[in-house]
C-alpha positions in Angstrom: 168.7 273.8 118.5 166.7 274.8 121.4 169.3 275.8 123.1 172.1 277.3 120.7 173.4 280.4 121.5 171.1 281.5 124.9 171.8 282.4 128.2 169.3 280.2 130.0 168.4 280.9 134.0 168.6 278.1 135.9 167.7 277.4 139.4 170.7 275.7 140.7 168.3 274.4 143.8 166.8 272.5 141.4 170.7 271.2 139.7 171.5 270.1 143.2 168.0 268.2 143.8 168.2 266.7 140.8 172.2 265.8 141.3 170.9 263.9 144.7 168.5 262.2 142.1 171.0 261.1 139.7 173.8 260.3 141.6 171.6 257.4 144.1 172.3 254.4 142.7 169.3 252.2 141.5 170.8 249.2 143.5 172.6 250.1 146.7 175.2 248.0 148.0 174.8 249.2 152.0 178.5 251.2 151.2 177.2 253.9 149.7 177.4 258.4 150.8 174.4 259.8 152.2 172.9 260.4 149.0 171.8 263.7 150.0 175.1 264.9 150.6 175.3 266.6 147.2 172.4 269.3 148.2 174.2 270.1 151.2 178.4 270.0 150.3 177.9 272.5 146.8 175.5 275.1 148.3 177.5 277.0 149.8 180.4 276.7 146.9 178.3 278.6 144.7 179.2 282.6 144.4 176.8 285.1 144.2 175.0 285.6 141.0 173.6 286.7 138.1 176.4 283.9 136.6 177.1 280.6 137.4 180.7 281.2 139.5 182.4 279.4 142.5 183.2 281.6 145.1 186.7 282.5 145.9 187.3 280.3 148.9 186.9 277.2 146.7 190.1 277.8 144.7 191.8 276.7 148.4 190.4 273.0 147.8 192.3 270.1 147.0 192.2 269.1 143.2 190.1 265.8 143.8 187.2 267.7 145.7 187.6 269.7 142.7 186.8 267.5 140.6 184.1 265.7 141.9 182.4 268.9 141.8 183.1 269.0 138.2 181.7 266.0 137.6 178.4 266.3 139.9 177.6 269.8 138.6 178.5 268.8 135.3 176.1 266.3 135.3 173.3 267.8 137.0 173.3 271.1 134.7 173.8 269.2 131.3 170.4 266.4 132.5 168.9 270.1 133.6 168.8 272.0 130.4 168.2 268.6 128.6 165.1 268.1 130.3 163.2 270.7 128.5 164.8 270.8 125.2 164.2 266.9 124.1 160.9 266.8 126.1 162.2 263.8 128.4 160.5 262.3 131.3 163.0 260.2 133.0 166.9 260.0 133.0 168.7 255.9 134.2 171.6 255.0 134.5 173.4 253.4 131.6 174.2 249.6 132.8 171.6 249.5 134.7 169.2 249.3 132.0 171.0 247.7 130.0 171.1 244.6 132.8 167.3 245.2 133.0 166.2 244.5 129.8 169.1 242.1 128.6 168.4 242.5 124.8 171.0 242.6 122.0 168.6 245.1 120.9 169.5 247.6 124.0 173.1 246.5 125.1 176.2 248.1 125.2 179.6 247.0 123.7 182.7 245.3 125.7 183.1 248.2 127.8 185.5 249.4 130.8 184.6 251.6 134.1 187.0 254.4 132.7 188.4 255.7 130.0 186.9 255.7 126.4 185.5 252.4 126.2 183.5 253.2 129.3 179.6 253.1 128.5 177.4 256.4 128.2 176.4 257.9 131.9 172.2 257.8 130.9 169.6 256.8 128.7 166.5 259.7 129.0 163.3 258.2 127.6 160.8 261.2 126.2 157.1 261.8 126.2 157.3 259.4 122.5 159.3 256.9 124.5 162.3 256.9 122.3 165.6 256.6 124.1 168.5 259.6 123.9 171.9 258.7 125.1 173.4 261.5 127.1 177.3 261.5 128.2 177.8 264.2 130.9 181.3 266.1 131.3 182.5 269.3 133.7 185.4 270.8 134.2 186.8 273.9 135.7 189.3 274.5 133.4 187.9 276.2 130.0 190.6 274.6 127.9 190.0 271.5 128.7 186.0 271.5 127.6 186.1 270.5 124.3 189.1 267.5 125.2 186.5 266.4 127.6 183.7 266.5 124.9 185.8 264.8 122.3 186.9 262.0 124.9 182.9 261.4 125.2 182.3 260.6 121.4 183.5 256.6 121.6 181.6 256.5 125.3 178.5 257.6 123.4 179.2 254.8 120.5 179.5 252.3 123.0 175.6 251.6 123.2 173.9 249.9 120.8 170.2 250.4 120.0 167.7 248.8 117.8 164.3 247.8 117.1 161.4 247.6 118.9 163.5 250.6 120.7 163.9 253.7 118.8 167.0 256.3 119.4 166.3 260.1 119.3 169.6 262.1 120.2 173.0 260.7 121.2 175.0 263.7 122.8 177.6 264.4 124.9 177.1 267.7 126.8 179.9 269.3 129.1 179.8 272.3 131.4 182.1 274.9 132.2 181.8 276.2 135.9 184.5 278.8 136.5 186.1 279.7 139.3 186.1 282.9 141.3 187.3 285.3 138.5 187.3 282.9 135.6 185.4 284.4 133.1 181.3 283.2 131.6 180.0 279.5 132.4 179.4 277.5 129.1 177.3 274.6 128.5 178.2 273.0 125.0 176.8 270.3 123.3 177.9 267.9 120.3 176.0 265.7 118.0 178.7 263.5 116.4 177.2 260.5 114.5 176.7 257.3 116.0 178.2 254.7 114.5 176.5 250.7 114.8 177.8 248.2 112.9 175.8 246.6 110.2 172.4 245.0 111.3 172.3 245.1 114.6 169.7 247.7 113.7 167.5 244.1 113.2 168.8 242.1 116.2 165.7 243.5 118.6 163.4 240.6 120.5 161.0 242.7 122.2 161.1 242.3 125.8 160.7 244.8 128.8 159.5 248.3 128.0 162.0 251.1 128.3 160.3 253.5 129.7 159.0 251.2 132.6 162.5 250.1 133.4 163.5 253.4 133.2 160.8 255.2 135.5 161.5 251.7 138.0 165.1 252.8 138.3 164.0 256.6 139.1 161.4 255.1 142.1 164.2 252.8 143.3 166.9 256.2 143.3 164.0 257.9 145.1 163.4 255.3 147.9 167.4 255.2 148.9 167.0 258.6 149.2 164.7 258.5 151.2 167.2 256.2 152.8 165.1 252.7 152.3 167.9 250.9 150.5 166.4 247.2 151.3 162.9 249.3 149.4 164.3 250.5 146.8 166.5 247.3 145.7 163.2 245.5 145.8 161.8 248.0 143.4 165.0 248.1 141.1 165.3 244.1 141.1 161.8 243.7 140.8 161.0 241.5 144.0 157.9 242.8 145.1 156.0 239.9 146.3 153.5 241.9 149.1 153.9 239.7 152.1 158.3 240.4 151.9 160.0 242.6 154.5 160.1 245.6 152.0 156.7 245.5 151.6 155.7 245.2 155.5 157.9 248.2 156.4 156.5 250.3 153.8 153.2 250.4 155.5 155.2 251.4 158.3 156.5 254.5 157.0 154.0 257.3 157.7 155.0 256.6 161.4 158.8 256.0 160.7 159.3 259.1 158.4 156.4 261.6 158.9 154.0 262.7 156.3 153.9 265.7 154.3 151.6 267.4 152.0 152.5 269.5 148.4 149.5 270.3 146.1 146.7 268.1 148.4 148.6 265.0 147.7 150.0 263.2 150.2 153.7 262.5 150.6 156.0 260.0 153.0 158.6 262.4 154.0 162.4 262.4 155.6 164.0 265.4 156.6 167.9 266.1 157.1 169.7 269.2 158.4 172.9 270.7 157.6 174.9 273.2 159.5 177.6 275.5 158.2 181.0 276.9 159.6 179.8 280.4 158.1 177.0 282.7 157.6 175.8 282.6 153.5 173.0 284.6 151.9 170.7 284.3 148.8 170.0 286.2 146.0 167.8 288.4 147.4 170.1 289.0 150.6 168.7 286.2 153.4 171.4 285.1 155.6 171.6 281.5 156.2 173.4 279.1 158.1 172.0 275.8 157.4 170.3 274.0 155.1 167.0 271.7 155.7 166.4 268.9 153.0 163.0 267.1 152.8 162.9 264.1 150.7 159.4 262.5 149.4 157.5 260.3 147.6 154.1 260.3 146.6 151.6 257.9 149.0 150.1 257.1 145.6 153.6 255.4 144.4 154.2 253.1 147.3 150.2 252.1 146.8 150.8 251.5 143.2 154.0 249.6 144.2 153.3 247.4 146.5 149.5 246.9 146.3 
């Protein structure tokens, strides 16, 4: 109920941060986008404010681009505005945990890459550690909002949790980002009931912890954004042995990448520039032509890590 019925601000810097987050893959294949790439392509398809609106040259794209867009900001507001309201920590990706901790206790059933048997996009673990499935939908098109929320309710009921693990909210939350003169942007959010069959409450053996797993997949996204994929699969896949290849490079990186600082802590940093065809300006009327994004991670992290 946190947030029924507001108008909440929200940074979209911050969305598109955390869309770069969210969208690197915990395990990278070596065929993956630049996962940066997010930050940099929606920028400048955002109108000016005080609401959430595309601008007018965006209407020109082809559908596809469309709807990728959909589905990044989709997912990046609805994880946003969840943050706060059920006090998470982390956010992972669905099968990934699910591989991780290979319990009947957190598993998923026979499910498909699309459609509605396809399994829940993440699992947010909160400051209690209880687990919160979150399906994530956007769309362009207002009428088609609460299809795409309604199409989310057997994703959602695809995972199965039980004890040691406990579930707090299973939701799936969908955004509305209009085009240029396309009226308010809506966030909505359903609570339909989740349905487990009976006692596979009681099929739970322990295991890995949740929120380890979970806060190992958010190091490993972090690390192939920094664009150490061989790093951050050793992370993910938990092959960490300190005499390996990923672990003799990472003493490396301070020279590799560069350092930073934020807050006297120091950070290994990467830094990528983007130029655009046209002139844009902020809020407060700053023209801008480019966009720098630095990527880091904590010294502290790699030490814990790897040490």
């Amino acid at each position: 109920m946190a947030l029924h019925n507001k108008s909440v601000p929200v940074d979209m810097c911050e969305v598109l941060a955390l869309v770069t987050l969210l969208t690197a893959p915990p395990i990278a294949l070596g065929f993956e986008l630049d996962n940066s790439w997010a930050c940099a392509r929606y920028l400048p398809a955002l109108g000016k404010g005080p609401l959430l609106r595309l601008r007018p040259e965006w209407t020109e794209l082809d559908s596809h681009q469309k709807t990728v867009l959909s589905d990044d900001l989709g997912m990046g507001l609805t994880t946003m505005l969840l943050f706060a309201a059920l006090d998470t920590v982390y956010f992972a990706n669905t099968q990934y945990l699910v591989k991780t901790l290979n319990t009947p206790a957190f598993s998923l059933k026979p499910s498909q890459k699309t459609g509605q048997r396809k399994s829940p996009d993440f699992v947010a673990v909160d400051t209690t550690g209880r687990a919160h499935i979150i399906e994530c939908k956007g769309t362009q098109t207002p009428n088609t909002l609460y299809k795409l929320l309604n199409n989310g309710i057997p994703q959602k009921q695809n995972m199965r949790i039980g004890p040691p693990y406990i579930l707090g909210q299973s939701l799936v939350a969908g955004v509305y980002i209009p085009q240029h003169g396309g009226g308010k942007p809506l966030c909505r959010i359903i609570d339909p009931e989740v349905k487990i069959a009976e006692g596979e409450r009681n099929q739970g053996n322990g295991g890995n912890n949740l929120a380890v797993a979970v806060a190992r997949a958010n190091v490993a996204s972090a690390l192939h954004l920094l664009g150490l994929r061989r790093e951050g699969n050793a992370v993910a896949l938990k092959k960490l042995e300190v005499e390996a290849p990923p672990a003799n490079r990472v003493r490396e990186l301070p020279v590799v990448l560069g350092l930073g600082e934020l807050q006297n802590e120091s950070f290994v940093v990467q830094s990528r520039t983007v130029f655009y065809p046209q002139e844009s300006r902020t809020d407060a009327g700053i023209p801008f032509d480019g966009l720098r994004i630095r990527t880091g991670l904590s010294r502290n992290i790699f030490d814990g890590v790897w040490i």
